[in-house]
N, C-alpha and C positions, 0 to 999 in steps of 0.2 A: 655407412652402417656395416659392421664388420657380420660374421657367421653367427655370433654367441646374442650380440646385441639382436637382431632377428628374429634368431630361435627363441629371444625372452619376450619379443614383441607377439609371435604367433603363439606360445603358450599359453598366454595372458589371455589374448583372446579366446582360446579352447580354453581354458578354467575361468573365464566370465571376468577377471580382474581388470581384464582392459575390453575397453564399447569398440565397436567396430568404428565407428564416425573418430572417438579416438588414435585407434590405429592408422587409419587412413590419415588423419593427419600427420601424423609421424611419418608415413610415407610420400607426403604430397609430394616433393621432391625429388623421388628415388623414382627410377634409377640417376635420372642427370637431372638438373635444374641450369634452369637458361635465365645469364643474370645479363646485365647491357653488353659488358663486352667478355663475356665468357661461359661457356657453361660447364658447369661444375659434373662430376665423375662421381657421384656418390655410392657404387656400386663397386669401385675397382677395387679394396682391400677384400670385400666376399669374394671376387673376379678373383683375384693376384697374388692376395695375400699382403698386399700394401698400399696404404691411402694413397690418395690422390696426391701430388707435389706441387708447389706453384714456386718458379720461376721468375723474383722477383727483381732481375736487373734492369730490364725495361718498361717496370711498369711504374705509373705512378702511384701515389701513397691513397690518393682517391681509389683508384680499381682495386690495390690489397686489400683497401677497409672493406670494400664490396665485396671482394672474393672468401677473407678469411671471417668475417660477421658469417658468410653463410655455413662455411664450413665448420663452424665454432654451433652454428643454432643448429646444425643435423649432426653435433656430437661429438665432432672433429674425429682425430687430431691433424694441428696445424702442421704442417714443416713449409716451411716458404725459403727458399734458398736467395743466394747473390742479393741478399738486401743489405743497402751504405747503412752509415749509421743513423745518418740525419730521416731516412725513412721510416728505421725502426722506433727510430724516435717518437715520432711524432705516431705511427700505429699501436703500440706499446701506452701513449697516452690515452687512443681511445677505443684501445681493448686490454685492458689491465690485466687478463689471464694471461697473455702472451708472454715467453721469456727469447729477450734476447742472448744471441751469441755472437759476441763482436768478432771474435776470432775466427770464427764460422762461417760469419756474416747469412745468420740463417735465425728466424724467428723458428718458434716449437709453442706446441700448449693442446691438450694437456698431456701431461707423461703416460703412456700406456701400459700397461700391466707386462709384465714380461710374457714375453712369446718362446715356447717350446723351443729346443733349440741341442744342439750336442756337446756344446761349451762353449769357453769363451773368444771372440772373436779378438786377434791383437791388431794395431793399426800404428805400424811400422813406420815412422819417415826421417831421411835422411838429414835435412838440414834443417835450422831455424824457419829460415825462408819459404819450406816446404808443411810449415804448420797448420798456413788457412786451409789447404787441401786436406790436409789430415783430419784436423776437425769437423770439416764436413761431413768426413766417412764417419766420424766417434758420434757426431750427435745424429746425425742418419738414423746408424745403426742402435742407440741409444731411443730412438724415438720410431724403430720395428720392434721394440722391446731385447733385442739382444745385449748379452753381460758384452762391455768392452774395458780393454784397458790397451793400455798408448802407452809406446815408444817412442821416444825423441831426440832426433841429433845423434843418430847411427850409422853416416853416413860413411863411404869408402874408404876415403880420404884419411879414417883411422878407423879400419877394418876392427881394431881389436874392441874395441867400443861395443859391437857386434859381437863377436864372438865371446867375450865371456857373458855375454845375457842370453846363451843356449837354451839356456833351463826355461826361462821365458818364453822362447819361441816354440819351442817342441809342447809347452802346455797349453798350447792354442789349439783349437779346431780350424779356425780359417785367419790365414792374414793378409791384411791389405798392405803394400809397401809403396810407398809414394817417395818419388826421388824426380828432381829434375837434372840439370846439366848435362851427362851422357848417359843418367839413366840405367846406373850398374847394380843399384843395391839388388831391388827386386829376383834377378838371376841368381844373386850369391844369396838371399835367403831361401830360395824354391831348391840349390844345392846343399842346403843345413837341415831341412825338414821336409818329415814324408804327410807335408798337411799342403789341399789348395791353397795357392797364393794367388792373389789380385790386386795385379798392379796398376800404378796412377802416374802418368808420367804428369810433370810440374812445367809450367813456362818460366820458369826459375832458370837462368846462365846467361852468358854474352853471347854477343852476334850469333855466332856459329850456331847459337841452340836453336834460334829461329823460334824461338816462343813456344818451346816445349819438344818440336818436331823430331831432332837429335834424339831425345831422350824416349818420345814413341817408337821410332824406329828400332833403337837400340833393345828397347823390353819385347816386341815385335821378335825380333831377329837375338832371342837368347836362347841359346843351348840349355837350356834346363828346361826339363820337363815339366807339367804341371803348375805351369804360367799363364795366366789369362790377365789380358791387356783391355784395359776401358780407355775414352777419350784423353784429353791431355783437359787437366787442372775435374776431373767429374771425379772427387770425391765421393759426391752423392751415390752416382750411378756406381762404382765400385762397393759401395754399400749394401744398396741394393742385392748386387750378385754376389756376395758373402753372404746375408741374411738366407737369403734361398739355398746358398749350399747348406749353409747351420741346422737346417732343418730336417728334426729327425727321421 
């Protein structure tokens, strides 16, 4: 239950359109609701300003139907991240509002209104390979209600790719830049623009990159100012802290 939905719940009350025994039910749940093996957050977007996320690599498609049924009956919205497809599968048959994103590998439902914001958010990444993590941040942020638009395959390796799409970069308010290998774009676009950048390093390269680690290091350790680094392959979580800079 977000700030606005609350505020319409207590009104109702003071103007007699909604019974008390009503309302209480609408809030049996809130703050947290305790299901078999999880209890749900329903207070964190009034808290944060962003719903609850679930997590869905390790769980099975039994505990998603439990977790996102509830979060769907207190109003949602869903985002459930790292779900295969054969999981989404089979949850998408027996929650039909749900939409998949395979490229994302993240379930969503339903769309939220757009949230306040200082423009729009660009979500930079360097190679094909580095797509599933990109998407993650697009439909994230797509699903806090912020404007996005995506770049793709801008990587180093033909810098100029990048540089004539200036214009683009500079009409951003925040961007996220996801690059795996050694992890150089993010630097060189935090030196093009006087906008927060938020970078994503990728487990995308051979040996040496050690499954992304090269490439954290390297965005870690860049000479450009006004760089913030999130996990290696957390789309999501680089979302997140763009949405909260966006905020006016």
């Amino acid at each position: 239950m977000d700030e606005e939905q609350l505020r319409t719940l207590l009104d109702g009350v003071r103007q007699g359109s909604c019974g008390v025994d009503q309302a209480l039910a609408r809030l049996r749940h809130w703050p947290d609701q305790e299901l078999a093996g999880a209890c749900l957050d329903h207070q964190r977007q009034l808290r944060t300003g962003r719903p609850e996320a679930v997590y869905g690599e390790h769980k099975s498609v039994a505990q998603l139907l439990e977790i996102l049924s509830a979060l769907l009956a207190a109003g949602g919205p869903v985002i459930a991240t790292r779900v295969s497809d054969d999981k989404a599968a089979q949850v998408c048959q027996a929650l039909p509002g749900l939409i998949h994103h395979p490229q994302a590998r993240m379930l969503t439902g339903p769309p939220p209104p757009p949230a306040p914001c200082r423009g729009p958010v660009l979500v930079v990444s360097a190679g094909t390979s580095d797509q599933p993590v990109a998407e993650e941040a697009a439909v994230t942020l797509a699903m806090l209600g912020q404007p996005v638009e995506r770049l793709a395959d801008v990587g180093i390796a033909g810098i100029h790719r990048l540089y004539r799409r200036q214009e683009q970069l500079l009409a951003a308010q925040v961007l996220i830049v996801v690059a795996g290998m050694e992890g150089a774009l993010p630097g060189v676009v935090a030196g093009l623009v006087d906008r927060p950048v938020v970078a994503v390093p990728t487990s995308v390269g051979y040996g040496t990159g050690s499954g992304g680690l090269a490439a954290l290091l390297g965005m870690l350790n860049s000479c450009a100012p006004g760089l913030a680094v999130v996990n290696i392959d957390n789309g999501f979580g680089a979302a997140c802290m763009a949405a909260a800079i966006n905020r006016p």
